[in-house]
C-alpha positions as CSV (number, residue, x, y, z in Angstrom):
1,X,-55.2,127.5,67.4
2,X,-54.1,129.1,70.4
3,X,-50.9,127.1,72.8
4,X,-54.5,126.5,75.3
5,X,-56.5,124.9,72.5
6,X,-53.4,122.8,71.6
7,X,-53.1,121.1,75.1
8,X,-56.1,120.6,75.4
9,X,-56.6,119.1,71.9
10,X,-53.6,117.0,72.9
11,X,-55.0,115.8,76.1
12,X,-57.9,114.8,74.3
13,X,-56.9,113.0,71.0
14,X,-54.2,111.8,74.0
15,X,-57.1,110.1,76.0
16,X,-59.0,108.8,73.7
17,X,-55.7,106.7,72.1
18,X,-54.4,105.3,75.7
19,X,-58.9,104.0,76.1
20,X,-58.5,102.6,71.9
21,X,-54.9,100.9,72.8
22,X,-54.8,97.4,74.8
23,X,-52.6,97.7,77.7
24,X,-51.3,99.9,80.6
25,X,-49.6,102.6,80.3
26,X,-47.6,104.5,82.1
27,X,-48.3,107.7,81.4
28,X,-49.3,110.8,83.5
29,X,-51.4,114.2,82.7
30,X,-48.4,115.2,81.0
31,X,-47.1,112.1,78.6
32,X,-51.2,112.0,77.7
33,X,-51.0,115.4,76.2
34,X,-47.9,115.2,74.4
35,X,-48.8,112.1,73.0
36,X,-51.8,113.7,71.7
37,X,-50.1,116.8,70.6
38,X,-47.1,114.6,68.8
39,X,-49.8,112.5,67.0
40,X,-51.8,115.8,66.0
41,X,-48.7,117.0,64.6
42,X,-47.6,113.7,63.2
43,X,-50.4,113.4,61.0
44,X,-50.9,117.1,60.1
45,X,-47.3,116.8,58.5
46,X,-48.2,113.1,57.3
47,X,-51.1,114.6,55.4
48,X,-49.4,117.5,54.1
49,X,-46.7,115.1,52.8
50,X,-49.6,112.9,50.9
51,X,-51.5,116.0,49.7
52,X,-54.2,115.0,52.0
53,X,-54.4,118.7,53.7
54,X,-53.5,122.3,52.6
55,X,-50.7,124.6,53.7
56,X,-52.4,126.0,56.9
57,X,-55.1,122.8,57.8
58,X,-53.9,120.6,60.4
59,X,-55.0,117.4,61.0
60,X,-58.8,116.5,61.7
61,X,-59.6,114.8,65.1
62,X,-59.4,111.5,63.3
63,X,-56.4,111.5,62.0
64,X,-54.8,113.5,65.1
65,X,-56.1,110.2,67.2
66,X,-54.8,107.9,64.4
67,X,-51.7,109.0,64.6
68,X,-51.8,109.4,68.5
69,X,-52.2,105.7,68.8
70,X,-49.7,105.3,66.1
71,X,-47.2,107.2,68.7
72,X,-48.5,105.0,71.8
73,X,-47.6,102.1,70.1
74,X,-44.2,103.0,69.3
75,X,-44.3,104.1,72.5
76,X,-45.3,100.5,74.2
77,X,-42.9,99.0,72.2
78,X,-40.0,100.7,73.1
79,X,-41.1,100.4,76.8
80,X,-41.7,96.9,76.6
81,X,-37.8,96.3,75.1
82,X,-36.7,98.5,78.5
83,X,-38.5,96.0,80.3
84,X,-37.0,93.2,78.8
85,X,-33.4,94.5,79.4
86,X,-34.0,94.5,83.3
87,X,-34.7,98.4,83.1
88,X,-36.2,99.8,86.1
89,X,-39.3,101.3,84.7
90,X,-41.4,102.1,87.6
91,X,-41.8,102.9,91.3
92,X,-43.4,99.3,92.1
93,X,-40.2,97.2,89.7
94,X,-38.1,99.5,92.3
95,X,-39.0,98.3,95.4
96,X,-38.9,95.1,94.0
97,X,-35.1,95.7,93.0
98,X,-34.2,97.2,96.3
C-alpha cells in the first residue's frame, strides 16, 4: 500500500473509532489519522505476534479499527489524568486560567 493509501486508511479506521468511542475528543485531521494509522499497525504486528496474519498481510479493516479504538482509549485515559493534574489541555481551559 502506497504512503496515500495509508493516510487515508488511517483517517478512516481513525473516524470510524473517535464515532464507536463515548466522549470528546480532542483531536484534529491530523491526531484522526495517526490514530488510525497507529491502530492499523498495532494490530497488524498484534496479529503477526498471535499467528493470526502472514509475513506481508497487514491487518483487515476490523482489526485496524479494533485496535484504533484500543489506541483512543489509551489515549482518553491519559488525557483525562492531564486533566486531573490542572493541565492546561485546551484553548477554552486557557482563557479560563488567564
Amino acid at each position: 500500500m502506497s504512503v496515500l493509501g495509508w493516510i487515508l486508511f488511517g483517517f478512516v479506521v481513525g473516524l470510524i473509532a473517535r464515532a464507536i468511542m463515548p466522549g470528546r475528543d480532542p483531536l484534529g485531521l491530523i491526531g484522526t489519522t495517526a490514530l488510525g494509522i497507529v491502530g492499523a499497525l498495532g494490530a497488524g504486528w498484534l496479529g503477526k505476534a498471535l499467528g493470526l496474519y502472514e509475513a506481508n498481510e497487514g491487518a483487515g479493516f476490523v482489526a485496524a479499527t479494533l485496535g484504533a479504538v484500543i489506541v483512543l482509549a489509551i489515549y482518553n485515559m491519559i488525557a483525562s489524568r492531564r486533566r486531573l493534574r490542572g493541565g492546561v489541555t485546551s484553548s477554552e481551559d486557557r482563557r479560563r486560567a488567564a
